[in-house]
C-alpha positions in Angstrom: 162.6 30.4 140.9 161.7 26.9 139.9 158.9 25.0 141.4 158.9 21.2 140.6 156.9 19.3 142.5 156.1 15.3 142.0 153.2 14.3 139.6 152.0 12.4 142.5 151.7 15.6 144.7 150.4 17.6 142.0 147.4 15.5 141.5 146.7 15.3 145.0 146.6 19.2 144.9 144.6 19.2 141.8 142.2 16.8 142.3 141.5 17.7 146.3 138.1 18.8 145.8 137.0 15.0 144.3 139.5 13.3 147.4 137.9 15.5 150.3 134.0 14.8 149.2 134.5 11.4 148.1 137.6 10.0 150.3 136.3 6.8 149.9 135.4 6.1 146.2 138.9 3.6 146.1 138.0 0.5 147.2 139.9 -1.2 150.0 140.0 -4.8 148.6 139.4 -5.1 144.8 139.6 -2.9 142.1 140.3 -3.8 138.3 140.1 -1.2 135.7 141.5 -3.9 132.8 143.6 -0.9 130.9 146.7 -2.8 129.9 147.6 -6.1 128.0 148.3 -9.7 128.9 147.2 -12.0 131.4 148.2 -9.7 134.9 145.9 -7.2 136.2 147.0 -4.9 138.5 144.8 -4.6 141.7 144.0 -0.5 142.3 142.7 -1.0 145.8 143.9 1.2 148.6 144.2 -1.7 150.9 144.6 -4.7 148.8 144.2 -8.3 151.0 147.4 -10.4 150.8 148.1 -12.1 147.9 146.2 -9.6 145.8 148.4 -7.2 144.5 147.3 -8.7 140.8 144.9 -10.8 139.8 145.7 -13.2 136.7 143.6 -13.8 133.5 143.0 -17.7 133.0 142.0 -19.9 129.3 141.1 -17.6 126.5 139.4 -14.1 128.3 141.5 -11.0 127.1 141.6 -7.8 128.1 141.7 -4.5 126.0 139.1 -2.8 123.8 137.6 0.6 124.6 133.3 0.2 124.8 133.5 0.7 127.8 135.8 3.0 130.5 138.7 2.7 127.7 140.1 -1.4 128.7 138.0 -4.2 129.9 137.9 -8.2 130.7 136.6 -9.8 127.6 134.8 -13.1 128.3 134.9 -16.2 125.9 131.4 -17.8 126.3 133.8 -21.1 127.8 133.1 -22.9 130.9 134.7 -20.7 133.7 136.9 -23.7 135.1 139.5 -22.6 132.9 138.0 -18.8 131.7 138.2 -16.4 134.7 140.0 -13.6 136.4 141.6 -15.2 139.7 141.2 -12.2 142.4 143.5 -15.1 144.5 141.1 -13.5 147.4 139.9 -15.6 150.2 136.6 -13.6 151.1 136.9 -13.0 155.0 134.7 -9.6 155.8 132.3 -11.7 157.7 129.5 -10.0 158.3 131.0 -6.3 157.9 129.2 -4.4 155.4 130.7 -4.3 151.7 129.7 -2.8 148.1 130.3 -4.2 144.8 130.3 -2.4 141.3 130.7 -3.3 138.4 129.8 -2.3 134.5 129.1 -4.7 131.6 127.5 -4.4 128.2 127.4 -7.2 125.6 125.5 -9.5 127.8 123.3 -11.6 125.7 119.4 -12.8 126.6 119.5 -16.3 126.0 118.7 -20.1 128.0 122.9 -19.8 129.3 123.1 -18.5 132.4 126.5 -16.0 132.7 128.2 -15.6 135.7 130.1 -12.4 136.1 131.7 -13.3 139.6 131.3 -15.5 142.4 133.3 -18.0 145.2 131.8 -21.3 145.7 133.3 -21.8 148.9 131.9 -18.5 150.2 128.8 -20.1 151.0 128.0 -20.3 147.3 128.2 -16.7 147.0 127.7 -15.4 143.2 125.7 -13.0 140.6 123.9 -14.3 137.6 121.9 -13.2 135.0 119.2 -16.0 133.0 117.6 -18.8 134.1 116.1 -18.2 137.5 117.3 -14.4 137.8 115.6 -14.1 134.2 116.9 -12.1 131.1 118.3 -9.2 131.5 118.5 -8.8 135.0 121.4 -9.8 137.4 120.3 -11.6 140.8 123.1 -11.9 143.9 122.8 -14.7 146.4 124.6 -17.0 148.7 126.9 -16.5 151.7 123.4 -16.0 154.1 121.7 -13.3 151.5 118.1 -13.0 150.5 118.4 -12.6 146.9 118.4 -9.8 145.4 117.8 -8.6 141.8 118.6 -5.4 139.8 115.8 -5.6 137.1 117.3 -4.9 133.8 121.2 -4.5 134.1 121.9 -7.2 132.0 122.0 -6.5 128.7 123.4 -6.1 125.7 124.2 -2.4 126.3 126.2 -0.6 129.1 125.5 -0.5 132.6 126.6 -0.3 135.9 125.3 -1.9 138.8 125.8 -1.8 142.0 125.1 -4.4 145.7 125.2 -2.1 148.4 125.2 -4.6 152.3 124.7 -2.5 154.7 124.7 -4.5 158.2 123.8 -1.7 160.2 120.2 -1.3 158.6 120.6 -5.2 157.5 120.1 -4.6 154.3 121.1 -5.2 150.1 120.1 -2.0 148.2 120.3 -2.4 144.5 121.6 0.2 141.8 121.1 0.3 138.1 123.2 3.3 136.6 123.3 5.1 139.8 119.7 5.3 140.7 118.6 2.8 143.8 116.3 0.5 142.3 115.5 -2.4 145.1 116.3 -2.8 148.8 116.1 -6.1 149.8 116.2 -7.2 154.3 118.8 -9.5 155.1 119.2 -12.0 158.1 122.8 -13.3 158.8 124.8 -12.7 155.9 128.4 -14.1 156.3 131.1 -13.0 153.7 133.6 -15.6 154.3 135.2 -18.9 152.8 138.4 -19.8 151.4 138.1 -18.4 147.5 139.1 -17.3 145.2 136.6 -15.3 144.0 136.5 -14.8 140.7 135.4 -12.3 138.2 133.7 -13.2 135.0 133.2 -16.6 136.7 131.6 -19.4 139.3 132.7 -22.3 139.8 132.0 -24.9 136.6 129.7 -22.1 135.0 130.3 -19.6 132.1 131.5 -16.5 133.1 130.2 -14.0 129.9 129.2 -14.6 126.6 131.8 -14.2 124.1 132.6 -10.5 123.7 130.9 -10.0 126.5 132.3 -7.7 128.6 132.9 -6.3 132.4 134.9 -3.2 133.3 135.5 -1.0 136.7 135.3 -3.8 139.0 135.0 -2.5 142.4 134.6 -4.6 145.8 134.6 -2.0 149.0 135.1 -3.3 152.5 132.3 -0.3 153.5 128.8 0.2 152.2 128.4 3.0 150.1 126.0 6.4 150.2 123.7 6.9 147.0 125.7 10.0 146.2 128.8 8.0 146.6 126.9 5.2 144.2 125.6 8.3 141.8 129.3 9.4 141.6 130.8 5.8 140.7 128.2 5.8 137.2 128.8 9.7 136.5 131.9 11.1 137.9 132.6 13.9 135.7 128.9 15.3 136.2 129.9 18.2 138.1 131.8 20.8 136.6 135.6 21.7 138.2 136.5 18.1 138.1 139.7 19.5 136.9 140.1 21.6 139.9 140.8 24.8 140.7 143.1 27.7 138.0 146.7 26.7 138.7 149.5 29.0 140.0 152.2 28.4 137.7 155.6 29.6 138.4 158.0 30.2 135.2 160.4 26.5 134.3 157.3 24.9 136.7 155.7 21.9 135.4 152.6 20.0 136.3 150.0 17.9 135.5 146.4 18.0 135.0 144.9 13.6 135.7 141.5 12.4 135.2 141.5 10.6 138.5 138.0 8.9 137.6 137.4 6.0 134.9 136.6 7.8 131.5 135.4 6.5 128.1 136.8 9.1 125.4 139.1 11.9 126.2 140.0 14.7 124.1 142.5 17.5 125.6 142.4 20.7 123.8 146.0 20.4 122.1 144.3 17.4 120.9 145.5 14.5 122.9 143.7 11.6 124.5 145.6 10.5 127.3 143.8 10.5 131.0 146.7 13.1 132.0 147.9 16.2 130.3 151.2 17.7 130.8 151.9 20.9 131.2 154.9 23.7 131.0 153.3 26.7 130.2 151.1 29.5 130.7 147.8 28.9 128.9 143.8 28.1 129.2 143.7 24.1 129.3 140.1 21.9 128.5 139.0 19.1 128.3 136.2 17.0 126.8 135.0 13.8 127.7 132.5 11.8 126.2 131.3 8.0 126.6 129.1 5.6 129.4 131.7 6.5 132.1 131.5 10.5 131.6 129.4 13.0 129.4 131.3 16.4 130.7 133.8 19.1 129.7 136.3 21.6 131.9 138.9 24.2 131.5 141.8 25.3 133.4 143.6 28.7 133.5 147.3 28.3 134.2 148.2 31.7 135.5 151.5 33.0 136.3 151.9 33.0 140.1 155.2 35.6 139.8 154.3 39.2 141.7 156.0 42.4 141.7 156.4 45.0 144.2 158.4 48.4 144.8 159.3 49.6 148.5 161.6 52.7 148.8 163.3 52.2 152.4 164.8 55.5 153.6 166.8 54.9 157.0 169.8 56.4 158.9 172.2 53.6 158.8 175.0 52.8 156.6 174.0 49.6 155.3 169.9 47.9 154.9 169.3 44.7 154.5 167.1 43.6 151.5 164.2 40.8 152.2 166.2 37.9 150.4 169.3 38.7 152.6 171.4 41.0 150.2 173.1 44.0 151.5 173.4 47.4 150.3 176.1 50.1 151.8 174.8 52.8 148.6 172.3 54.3 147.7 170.2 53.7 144.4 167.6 51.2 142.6 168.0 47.6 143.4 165.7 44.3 142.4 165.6 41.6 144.8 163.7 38.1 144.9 162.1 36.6 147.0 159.3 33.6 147.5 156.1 35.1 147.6 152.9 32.7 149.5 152.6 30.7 146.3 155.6 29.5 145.9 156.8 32.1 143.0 159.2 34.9 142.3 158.5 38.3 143.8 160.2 40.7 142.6 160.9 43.7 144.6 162.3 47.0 143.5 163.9 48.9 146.1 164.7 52.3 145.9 167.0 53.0 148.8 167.8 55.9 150.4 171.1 55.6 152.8 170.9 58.7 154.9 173.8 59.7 157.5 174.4 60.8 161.1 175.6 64.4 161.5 177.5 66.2 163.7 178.8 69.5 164.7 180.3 71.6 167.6 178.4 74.6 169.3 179.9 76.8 171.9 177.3 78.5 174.3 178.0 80.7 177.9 176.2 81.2 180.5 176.4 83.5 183.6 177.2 81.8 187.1 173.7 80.6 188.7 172.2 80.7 185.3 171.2 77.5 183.2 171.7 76.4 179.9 169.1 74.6 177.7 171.0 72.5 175.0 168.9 71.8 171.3 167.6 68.8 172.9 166.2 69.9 175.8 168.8 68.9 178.4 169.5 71.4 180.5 173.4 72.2 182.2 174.5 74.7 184.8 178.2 74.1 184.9 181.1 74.4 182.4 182.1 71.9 180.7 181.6 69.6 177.5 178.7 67.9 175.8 177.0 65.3 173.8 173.5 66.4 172.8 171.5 64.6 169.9 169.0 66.1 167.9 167.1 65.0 164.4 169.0 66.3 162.2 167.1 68.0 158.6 166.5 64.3 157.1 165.2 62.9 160.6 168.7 61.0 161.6 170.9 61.8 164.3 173.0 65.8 164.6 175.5 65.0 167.6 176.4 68.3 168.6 179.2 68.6 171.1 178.9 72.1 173.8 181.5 73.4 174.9 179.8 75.3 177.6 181.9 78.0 179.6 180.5 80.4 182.9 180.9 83.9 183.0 180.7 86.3 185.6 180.9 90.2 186.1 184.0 91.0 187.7 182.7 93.0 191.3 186.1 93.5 192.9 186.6 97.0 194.0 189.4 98.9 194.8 189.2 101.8 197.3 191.3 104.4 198.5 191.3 107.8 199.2 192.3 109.2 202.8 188.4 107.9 204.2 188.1 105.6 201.7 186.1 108.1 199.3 187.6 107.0 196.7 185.7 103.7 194.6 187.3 101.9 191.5 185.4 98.9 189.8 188.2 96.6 188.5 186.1 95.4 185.5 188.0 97.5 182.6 185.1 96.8 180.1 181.7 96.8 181.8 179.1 99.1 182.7 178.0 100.4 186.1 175.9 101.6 188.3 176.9 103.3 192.0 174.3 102.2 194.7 173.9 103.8 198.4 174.0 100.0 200.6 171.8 98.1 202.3 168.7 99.3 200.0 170.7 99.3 196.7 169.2 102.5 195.9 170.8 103.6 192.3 172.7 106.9 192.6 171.4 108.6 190.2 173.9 109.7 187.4 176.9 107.1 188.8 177.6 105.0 186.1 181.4 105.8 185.8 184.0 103.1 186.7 185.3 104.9 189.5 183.2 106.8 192.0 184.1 109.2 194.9 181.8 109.2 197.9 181.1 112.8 199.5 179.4 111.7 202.4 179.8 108.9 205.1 177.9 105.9 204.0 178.1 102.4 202.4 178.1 102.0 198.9 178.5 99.4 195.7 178.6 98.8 192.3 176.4 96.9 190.1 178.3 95.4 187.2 177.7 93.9 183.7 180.3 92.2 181.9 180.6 89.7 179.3 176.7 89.7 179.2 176.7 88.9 183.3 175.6 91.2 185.8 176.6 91.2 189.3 176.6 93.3 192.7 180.1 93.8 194.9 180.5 93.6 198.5 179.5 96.7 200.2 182.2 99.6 201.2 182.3 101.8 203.8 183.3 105.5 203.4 183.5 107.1 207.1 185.3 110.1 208.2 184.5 112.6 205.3 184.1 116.2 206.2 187.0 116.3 209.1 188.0 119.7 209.8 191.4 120.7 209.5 192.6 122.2 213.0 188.8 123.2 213.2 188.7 125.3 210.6 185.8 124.0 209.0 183.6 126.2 210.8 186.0 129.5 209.5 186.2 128.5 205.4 183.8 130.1 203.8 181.9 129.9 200.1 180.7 132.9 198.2 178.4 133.9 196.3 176.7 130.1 197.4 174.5 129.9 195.2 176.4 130.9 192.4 176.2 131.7 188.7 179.4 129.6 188.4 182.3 131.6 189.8 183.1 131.4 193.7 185.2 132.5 196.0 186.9 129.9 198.8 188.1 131.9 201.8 190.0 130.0 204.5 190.6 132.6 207.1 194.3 132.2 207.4 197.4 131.7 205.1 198.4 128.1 204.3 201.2 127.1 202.8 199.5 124.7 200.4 196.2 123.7 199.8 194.4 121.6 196.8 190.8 122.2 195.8 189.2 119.7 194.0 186.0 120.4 192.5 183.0 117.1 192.0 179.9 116.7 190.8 177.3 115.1 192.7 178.6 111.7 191.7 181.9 111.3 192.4 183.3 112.9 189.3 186.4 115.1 189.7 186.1 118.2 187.4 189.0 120.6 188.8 191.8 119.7 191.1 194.0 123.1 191.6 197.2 123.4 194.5 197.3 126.6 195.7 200.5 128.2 198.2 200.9 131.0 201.0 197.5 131.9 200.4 193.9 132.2 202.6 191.8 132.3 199.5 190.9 130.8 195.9 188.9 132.1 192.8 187.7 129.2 190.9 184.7 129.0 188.2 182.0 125.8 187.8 181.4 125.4 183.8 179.6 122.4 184.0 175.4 122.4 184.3 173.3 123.8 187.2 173.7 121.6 190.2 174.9 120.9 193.2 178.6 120.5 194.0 181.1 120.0 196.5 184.2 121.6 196.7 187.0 119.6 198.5 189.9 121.6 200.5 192.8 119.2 201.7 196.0 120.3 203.2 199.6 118.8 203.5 198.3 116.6 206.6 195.9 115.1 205.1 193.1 117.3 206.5 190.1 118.0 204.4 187.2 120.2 204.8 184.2 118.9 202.3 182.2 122.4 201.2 178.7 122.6 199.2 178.3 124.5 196.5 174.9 125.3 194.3 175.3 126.8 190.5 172.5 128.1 189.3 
């Protein structure tokens, strides 16, 4: 991903530590750094007046040369009504407060007096050095000032001095190289007239001695702190004046400026320029050397690319990656994205794609019972449904239940001549025979069918198909009718016996059945017997009781019973 970003911006960023602290160091109405060639200067002020946007060099003063912060204004030694820089400023800041700084060298200790600015119709407002301001020192007075001198800042080496008008404390403090050396009390001082000012001139009166020279002309429309004056002489004495490392992002460039006046610079891939260009990943420095900055800095240019891995796992059938992209599949995929610098991040997704399931389950229950499905829901009537459960890799198992009721079958059929005669109509169950209302078991009755041998109500107790169930209660009355009153005249004998009996009616018949059950309902022997009063018949089963049904062509029955032991 490619980063440009205009040089402009990119020295803001770089240099934002120096803008932040020292916001003001620009001057608002003049400010020449004499770095190029011919007779134009540009004017660097952040708020130039009208009509100031460049200043013009007039007669024979030059600009150029590198004694000082690389270019300066080169004076002549000639009269300044033709050798001067014309600001073309009227001076109109009244009695605001204002700063002026400026560095010279080359200024000679002779009877001439040199004038290195000034506006005659400012109130006579100028700075001198000789004569009444004596050698080597630079005195500023007119426009309402009590003069004031900074003792030794003219000479024939570099320095920088600076006027500081503060109206608020009413007064001038002076600075030689950065350090305050005089504060001077001021009455009404009124910076105004109709100009120009000029620099490296006054009027009639020289401006500088030939190859004398001024350089970083600043005029402020504020008055300026001593750390803000320190700063103007030494600029580069803290370290980081480079800023901070750099993020670089790959096919980035940028640029690394020396936003303060420098003497000698020296990069370290040898070049000399105030600004160094870079497109690369490396450690930059810098070494400068000279009156305007003693200092040296590196940079690292770092890459500002990341990486990252992320291994999304999801139920869906398609993800979304952070740029955008989408994947249906499963597998390894590198995706790109901006990351908070500004850079690549590259992102290596391993995505899993899991699925849905689904399946089909079918469950029973018995009437009145309920069902609890996988999930927990819980259903008491047939039918079909939807239930969703996590499925083995945590997505969704829709199972569909096909849920049906069962029941036991408790119809019962019942015949016989009292209705003795019990049949369960579940084919494939079990049962169990029960005297009603108590449902009281009877013991050894678990056949389908059951015979009653004495009046009563009974029932049957079914399970089928897993379901268990109790019929309707039946009624067995009339057992144990004589026939023609002969109950009283049948007799049984031996009773008990060791299995073989004897069944005397009293009188011929012409037919008769005996039917022989246990004591629960279970027919063992059923024998028809003609034109006779009596019946041998033999019990193989176990010791017991047993009753011993007679029945005759009417339909009369005599119920008889008889012990084995």
């Amino acid at each position: 991903m490619k980063r440009t970003l205009p040089i402009i911006i990119l020295c803001f960023i770089l240099s934002a530590t120096a803008t932040l602290v020292n916001g003001q160091n620009i001057p608002e109405v003049l400010y020449y750094k004499f770095n190029g060639a011919g007779t134009t200067v540009p004017n660097y002020a952040s708020a130039p007046p009208p009509g100031t946007a460049t200043a013009t060099i007039m007669g024979g003063v030059t600009q150029g040369g590198t004694t000082l912060c690389q270019g300066s204004l080169i004076g002549t030694g000639a009269a300044s009504t033709t050798d001067y820089l014309n600001t073309g400023w009227a001076p109109n800041l009244g009695a605001g407060s204002w700063t002026i700084s400026f560095r010279t060298t080359g200024i000679s200790t002779n009877a001439t007096l040199y004038y290195i600015f000034g506006d005659i119709n400012t109130a006579s407002f100028r700075c001198f050095t000789n004569g009444v301001a004596g050698s080597t020192n630079w005195i500023l007075r007119g426009a309402g000032l009590t003069d004031i001198y900074i003792n030794g800042g003219a000479l024939m080496t570099p320095t920088m001095c600076t006027f500081v008008y503060d109206n608020a404390l009413a007064n001038v403090k002076g600075y030689l190289n950065g350090v305050l050396v005089t504060t001077v009390a001021q009455g009404a001082v009124n910076m105004t007239g109709t100009g120009p000012l000029k620099v490296m001139g006054y009027s009639t009166n020289v401006g500088a001695p030939s190859g004398g020279l001024i350089d970083e002309f600043r005029f402020y429309s504020h008055a300026l702190t001593a750390g803000e004056v320190a700063q103007l002489y030494d600029p580069y004495a803290t370290p980081g004046f480079l800023g901070p490392d750099i993020s670089f992002c790959s096919a980035d460039t940028t640029q690394l400026d020396l936003i303060w006046p420098t003497s000698t610079v020296l990069w370290s891939d040898g070049s000399t320029a105030d600004s160094l260009y870079i497109t690369s990943l490396d450690t930059f420095s810098v070494t400068l050397s000279g009156v305007c900055g003693n200092n040296s800095d590196t940079v690292i240019v770092y890459s500002g690319a990341t990486t990252d891995s992320i291994a999304p796992a999801l139920c869906d059938t398609a993800y979304a990656a952070p740029s955008g992209a989408i994947y249906s599949v499963s597998g390894v995929y590198i995706d790109t994205i901006p990351n908070f610098v500004g850079c690549d991040s590259v992102i290596t997704i391993n995505l899993t794609l899991n699925s849905n399931t689904s399946g089909s389950a079918n469950a029973s229950i018995c009437v009145g019972d309920i069902y609890t499905a996988p999930s927990g829901a819980m259903y008491s009537s047939a039918g079909t449904y939807m239930d969703t459960v996590p499925n083995f890799i945590g997505c969704d198992s829709v199972i569909t239940i096909n849920l049906t009721l069962n029941s036991a079958n408790v119809s019962v059929s019942q015949t016989g001549t009292d209705g003795e005669d019990l049949m369960a109509n579940a084919a494939i169950a079990t049962y169990q025979w029960v005297n009603c209302p108590a449902m009281t078991p009877i013991a050894g009755a678990t056949n389908q069918s059951y015979t009653a041998t004495v009046d009563g109500m009974y029932a049957v107790i079914v399970t089928e198909s897993g379901c268990t169930d109790t019929s309707a209660c039946f009624t067995v009355a009339g057992l144990g009718i004589s026939m023609n009153g002969m109950q009283d005249m049948i007799q049984l004998y031996p009773n008990p016996s060791k299995g073989q009996f004897t069944v005397d009616l009293g009188i011929v018949l012409d037919e008769f059945t005996i039917e022989i059950t246990n004591n629960v309902g279970q027919v063992l022997q059923t024998k028809k017997y003609t034109n006779t009063s009596k019946a041998v018949l033999e019990i193989t089963g176990a010791e017991g009781v047993y009753f011993i049904r007679i029945t005759n062509t009417k339909g009369e029955k005599a119920i008889l019973r008889m012990i084995k032991n």
